[in-house]
C-alpha positions, 0 to 999 in steps of 0.5 A: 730738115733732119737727115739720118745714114746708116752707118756701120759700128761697133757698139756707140763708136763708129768704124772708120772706112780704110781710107778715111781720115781724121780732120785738121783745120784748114789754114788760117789767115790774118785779115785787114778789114774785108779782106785777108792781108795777102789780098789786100798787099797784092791788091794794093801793090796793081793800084786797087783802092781797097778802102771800100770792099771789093767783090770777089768777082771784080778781084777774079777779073783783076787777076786775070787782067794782072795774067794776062798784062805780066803773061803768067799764062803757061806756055802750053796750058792756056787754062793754067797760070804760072803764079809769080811771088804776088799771086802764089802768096794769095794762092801758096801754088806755083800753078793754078787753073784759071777757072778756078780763082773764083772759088780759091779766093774764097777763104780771102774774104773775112765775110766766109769765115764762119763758113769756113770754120768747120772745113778740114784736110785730112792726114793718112798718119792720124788714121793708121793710130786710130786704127790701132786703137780701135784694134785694140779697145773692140778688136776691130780690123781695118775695112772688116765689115760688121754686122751691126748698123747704127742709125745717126743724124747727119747735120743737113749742113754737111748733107749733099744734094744729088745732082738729078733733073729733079732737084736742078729744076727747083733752082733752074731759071730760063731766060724768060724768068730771068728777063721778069726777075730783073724788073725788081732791080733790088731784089734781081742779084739775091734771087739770081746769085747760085741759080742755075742757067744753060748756055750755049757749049763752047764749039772749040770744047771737044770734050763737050758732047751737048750742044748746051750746058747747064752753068751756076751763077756765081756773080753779077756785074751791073752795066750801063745801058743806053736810054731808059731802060736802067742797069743791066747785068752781065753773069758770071757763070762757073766753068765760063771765063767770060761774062754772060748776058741775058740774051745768051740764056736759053729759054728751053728746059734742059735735058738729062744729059746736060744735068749728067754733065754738070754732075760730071763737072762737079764730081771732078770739081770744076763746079762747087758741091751742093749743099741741100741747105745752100739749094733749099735757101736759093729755091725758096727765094725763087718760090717766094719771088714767084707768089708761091704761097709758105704751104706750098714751098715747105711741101717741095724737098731736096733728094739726098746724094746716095750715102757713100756715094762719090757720084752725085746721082748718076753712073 
């Protein structure tokens, strides 16, 4: 899917914005086997069998048992941890937010490495030199608009998929889905995974207007259940700490209002920012699941997040 932005230069080199900055590469990790070595020595060190990988999911929830039995939790902020030596030699903070642990033992496991290759940081001082040199070489002024605009492509695995109910709805799953999806037991997990889903908001969440929310699923725990009904599942959801069941799902459309609070949630980075390619992928599963023909699903695009937007769709 090719993407383009206009972006504004001075002949083929581009002007930066005032506060952009020039990328370094994200820190590196020695890994042993699945996992990188400060994973697998505090893994090793609670008595975990790491012989075999263990999901990033299943070690979300050996950290939390390990908070809660060494009560790391902050005295005030029960949304916060206090990191001893072995949790801050995975994190490298004396204090994390609980709900965020799932997406910092990201870069843990060698399997997202590839992904994370093309990550970076960025540093103020780099861009004060290459400000100077672009003042120097074309007379350019620091935050000077110019006249001329250069189109260019953007590679769509760096483009973001605005949050709007369109775009939602192409990965949104209702209960009754979901309940019909789970009958292909093999196939249930690589169709429900970054899915999205609504739930019931937390009643004791006074920053919580909507009565329900939209989620992403981020992870699947099989569960046993009594009779021949075979495995079930609980979800692991972004921004909810405890698992999921089916049952708790809605089976109703969401509303705008939802969408605009999940695009808030992902603006202040309480849920990952989507990528058109991430939620191509997972639509096109989902369309494939359902007997749409190859026609009809290369017919479906992906709005684009505004260019230059901070927002992803509303204001």
């Amino acid at each position: 899917m090719d993407s383009f932005e206009w972006i504004e230069s001075s002949g083929q080199q581009v002007c930066t914005p005032v506060r952009m900055k020039r990328k370094i590469r994200s820190k590196r990790y020695e890994f042993v086997g699945w996992g990188s070595r400060p994973l697998i020595e505090f893994l090793e060190s609670v008595g975990k069998d790491i012989k075999e990988k263990i999901s990033r999911h299943d070690v979300t929830s050996i950290i939390n048992e390990y908070v809660n039995i060494n009560n790391l939790l902050h005295p005030s902020k029960k949304k916060r941890i206090l990191c001893d030596d072995r949790l801050h030699s995975i994190f490298g903070r004396k204090t994390i937010g609980r709900i965020k642990i799932h997406d910092m033992l990201e870069p843990h496991f060698a399997e997202n490495q590839h992904e994370s290759d093309d990550d970076f940081s960025y540093s103020s001082d780099e861009t004060e030199n290459l400000f100077s040199v672009l003042k120097r070489d074309n007379g350019i002024t620091p935050g000077r608009k110019l006249s001329q605009k250069t189109r260019v492509h953007v590679n769509p695995n760096s483009s973001f998929a605005a949050v709007v109910p369109g775009n939602i709805n192409l990965v949104y799953l209702r209960k009754s889905l979901v309940e019909d999806l789970l009958k292909d037991h093999e196939t249930f997990e690589s169709k429900l995974i970054g899915s999205f889903v609504r739930i019931k908001s937390d009643p004791h969440d006074y920053l919580q207007k909507n009565t329900h929310q939209l989620v992403q699923v981020i992870g699947l725990k099989k569960i046993s259940i009594s009779g021949d009904l075979g495995p079930g599942f609980l979800l692991h959801v972004s921004n909810v700490m405890k698992d999921v069941s089916i049952s708790m799902l809605s089976d109703e459309n969401f509303s705008e209002e939802e969408c605009k609070d999940l695009d808030l949630r992902i603006k202040n980075g309480l849920v990952k920012r989507l990528t058109i390619v991430h939620l191509d992928e997972i639509r096109c599963d989902l369309d494939k699941g359902n007997g749409k023909s190859q026609e009809a699903i290369n017919e479906v695009s992906i709005a684009e997040e505004p260019a230059g937007s901070i927002s992803f769709g509303f204001k």
